[in-house]
TIMI-926376 format. One record per residue (C-alpha): x, y negated, z negated. Coordinates in steps of 0.25 Angstrom, whole numbers, padded with zeros to 4 digits, always signed. Layout:
N
XYZ;...
END
This chain:
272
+0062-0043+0025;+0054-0046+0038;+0051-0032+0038;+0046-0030+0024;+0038-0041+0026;+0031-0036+0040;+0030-0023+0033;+0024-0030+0022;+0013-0037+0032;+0009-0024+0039;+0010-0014+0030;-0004-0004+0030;-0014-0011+0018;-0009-0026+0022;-0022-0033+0020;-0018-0048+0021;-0010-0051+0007;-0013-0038+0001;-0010-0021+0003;-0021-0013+0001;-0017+0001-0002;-0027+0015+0001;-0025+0029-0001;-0023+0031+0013;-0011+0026+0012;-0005+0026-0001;-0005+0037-0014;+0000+0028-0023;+0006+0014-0025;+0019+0011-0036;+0015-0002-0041;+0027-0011-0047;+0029-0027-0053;+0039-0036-0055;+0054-0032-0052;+0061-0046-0052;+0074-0037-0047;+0074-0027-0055;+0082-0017-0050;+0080-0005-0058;+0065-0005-0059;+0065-0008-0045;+0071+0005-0042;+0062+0011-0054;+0050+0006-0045;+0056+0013-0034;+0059+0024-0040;+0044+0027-0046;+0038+0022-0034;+0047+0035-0026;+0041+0029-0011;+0049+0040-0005;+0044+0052-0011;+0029+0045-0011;+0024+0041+0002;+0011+0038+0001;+0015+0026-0012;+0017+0012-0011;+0024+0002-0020;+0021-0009-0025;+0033-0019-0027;+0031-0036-0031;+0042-0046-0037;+0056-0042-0036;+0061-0055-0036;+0069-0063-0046;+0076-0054-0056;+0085-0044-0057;+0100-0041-0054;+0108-0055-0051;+0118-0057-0043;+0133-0061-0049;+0130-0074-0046;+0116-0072-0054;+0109-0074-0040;+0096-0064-0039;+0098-0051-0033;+0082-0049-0031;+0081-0052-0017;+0087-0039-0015;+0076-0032-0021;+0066-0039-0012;+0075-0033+0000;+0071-0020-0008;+0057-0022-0009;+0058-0024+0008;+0065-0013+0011;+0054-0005+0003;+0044-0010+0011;+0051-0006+0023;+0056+0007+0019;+0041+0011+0013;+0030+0004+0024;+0020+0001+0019;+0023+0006+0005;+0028-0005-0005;+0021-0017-0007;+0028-0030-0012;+0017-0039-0017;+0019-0054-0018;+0024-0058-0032;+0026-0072-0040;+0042-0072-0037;+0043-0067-0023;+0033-0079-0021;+0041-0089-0027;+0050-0085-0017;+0043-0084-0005;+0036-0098-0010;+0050-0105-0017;+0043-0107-0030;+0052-0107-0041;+0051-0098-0053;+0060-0101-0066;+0063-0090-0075;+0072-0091-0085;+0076-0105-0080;+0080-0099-0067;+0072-0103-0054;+0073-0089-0049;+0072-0092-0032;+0086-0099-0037;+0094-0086-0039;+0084-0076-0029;+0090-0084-0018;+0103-0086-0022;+0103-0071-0023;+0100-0071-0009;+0110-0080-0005;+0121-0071-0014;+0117-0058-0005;+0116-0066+0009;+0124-0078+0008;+0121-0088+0019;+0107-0080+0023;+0099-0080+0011;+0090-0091+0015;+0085-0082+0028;+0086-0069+0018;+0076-0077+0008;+0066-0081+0021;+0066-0066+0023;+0062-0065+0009;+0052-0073+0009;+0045-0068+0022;+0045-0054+0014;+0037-0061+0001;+0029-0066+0011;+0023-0054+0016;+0020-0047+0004;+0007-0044-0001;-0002-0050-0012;-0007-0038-0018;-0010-0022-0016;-0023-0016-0017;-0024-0002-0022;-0038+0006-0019;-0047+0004-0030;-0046-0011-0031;-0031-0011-0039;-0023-0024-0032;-0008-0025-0037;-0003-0041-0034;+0008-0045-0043;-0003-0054-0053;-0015-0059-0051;-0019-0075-0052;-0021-0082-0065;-0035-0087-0069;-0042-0081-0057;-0057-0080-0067;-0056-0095-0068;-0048-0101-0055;-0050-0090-0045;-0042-0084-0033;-0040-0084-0019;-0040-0070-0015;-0038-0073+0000;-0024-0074-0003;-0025-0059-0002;-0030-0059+0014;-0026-0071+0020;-0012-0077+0024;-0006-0084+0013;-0003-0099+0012;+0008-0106+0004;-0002-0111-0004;-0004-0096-0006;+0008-0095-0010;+0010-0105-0020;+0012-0104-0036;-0004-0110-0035;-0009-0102-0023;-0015-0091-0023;-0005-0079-0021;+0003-0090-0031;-0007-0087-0041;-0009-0071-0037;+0006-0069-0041;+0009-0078-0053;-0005-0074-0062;-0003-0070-0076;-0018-0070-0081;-0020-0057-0086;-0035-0062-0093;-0047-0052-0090;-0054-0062-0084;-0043-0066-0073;-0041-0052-0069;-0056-0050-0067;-0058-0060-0059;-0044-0059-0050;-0048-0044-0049;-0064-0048-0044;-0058-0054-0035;-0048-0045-0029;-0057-0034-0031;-0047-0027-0041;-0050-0017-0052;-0035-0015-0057;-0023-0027-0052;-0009-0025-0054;+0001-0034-0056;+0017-0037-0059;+0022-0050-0063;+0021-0050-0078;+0032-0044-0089;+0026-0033-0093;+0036-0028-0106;+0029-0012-0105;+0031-0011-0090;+0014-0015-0087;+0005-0021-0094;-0011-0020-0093;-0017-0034-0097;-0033-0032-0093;-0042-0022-0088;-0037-0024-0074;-0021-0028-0072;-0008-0021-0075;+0005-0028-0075;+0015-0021-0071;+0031-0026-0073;+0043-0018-0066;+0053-0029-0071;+0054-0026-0087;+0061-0016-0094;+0047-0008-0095;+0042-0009-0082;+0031-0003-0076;+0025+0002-0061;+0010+0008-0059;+0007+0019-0049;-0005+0019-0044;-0012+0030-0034;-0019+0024-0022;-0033+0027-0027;-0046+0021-0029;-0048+0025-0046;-0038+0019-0052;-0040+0011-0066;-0033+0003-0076;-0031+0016-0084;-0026+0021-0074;-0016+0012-0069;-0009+0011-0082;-0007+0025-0084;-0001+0025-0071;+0010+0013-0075;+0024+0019-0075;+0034+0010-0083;+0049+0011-0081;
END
């Protein structure tokens, strides 16, 4: 994990809390959401994103945690696709891009999220106490320092920036967008701060995403984080939702290249 996460901070692009990707040193980049464990479209992902065979592409990965396969004891097995995600890194420099999401900072911040009555930090860490026993407390720190160092967002040539969401009701209360090129805080980091409000945005309004996307200088925005029920969704001229966690689920390919559209990223969505 340390080395995923120093990986993380120097990789080529590194550019305070975000990656910016060019042409001189990527052809094209997989973009994926939300995998909340899932196994088998985590290997689907894999599996369409062929890093091996394609040297020149990068992948996008964000929220792997909470969900999927449970332990006998019903402890969550999704720590172990986190472990994935950093050998990734490691295997691939420079290549895969685990951007901040709403659950991986609940952990990182010990913020509780309930769903389904469950307080999901509860079973994460006795999954990780179930696979290492008496060192799953040094194991989560290792975690968390990983989170830590992942990045806010990816810019694409030709103004495109993928983040997992984008903040609520920026057109009437505004956004901090230093977040993206200064050291965070931990007031940051909160539910209320500024990469808080980054990663739990739902407001899909024309008029929010305008205005966010002034002021990111953003023509087209990609994001994860809401159920999508046909893989992706398009709800104004500038966003597409992707979800990789739903029966239909849905990733986008897109070339590292300065013309691309909205027309053009939807024809390139792959659903799976």
């Amino acid at each position: 994990m340390s080395q995923a996460a120093q990986a993380n901070r120097g990789q080529a692009g590194r550019m305070g809390n975000i990656v910016a990707l060019s042409p001189n040193v990527a052809d094209d980049v997989l973009i994926s959401a939300d995998l909340h464990g899932d196994r088998e479209n985590f290997q689907q992902v894999l599996a369409i994103a062929d890093m091996a065979a394609h040297p020149r592409r990068h992948l996008v990965l964000q929220e792997v945690l909470h969900g999927g396969p449970a332990y006998p004891n019903g402890a969550c097995r999704s720590h172990s696709m986190l472990e994935a995600v950093a050998e990734l890194i490691l295997r691939y420099p420079g290549r895969v891009h685990y951007l901040l999401s709403n659950h991986e900072l609940s952990e990182l911040i010990d913020f509780p999220i309930r769903k389904n009555g469950v307080i999901l930090l509860v079973p994460f860490r006795m999954g990780i106490q179930t696979a290492y026993g008496d060192d799953w407390e040094l194991v989560l720190a290792a975690y968390k320092s990983f989170i830590a160092s992942c990045p806010l967002a990816l810019c694409l040539p030709g103004n495109t920036l993928v983040s997992h969401s984008a903040p609520e009701k920026v057109d009437s209360l505004g956004f901090d967008t230093t977040v993206f090129h200064r050291p965070l805080t931990s007031e940051d980091l909160a539910p209320d701060g500024a990469v808080g409000q980054l990663v739990w945005g739902r407001d899909y309004r024309q008029e929010n995403v305008d205005c966010f996307a002034e002021m990111v200088r953003a023509r087209l925005l990609i994001h994860g984080h809401t159920h999508c029920p046909d893989g992706f969704s398009v709800p104004n001229d500038k966003q597409i939702i992707l979800d990789c966690c739903s029966p239909t689920s849905a990733c986008l390919l897109l070339p590292a290249r300065h013309n691309i559209t909205m027309a053009d990223a939807v024809r390139m969505v792959q659903t799976f």
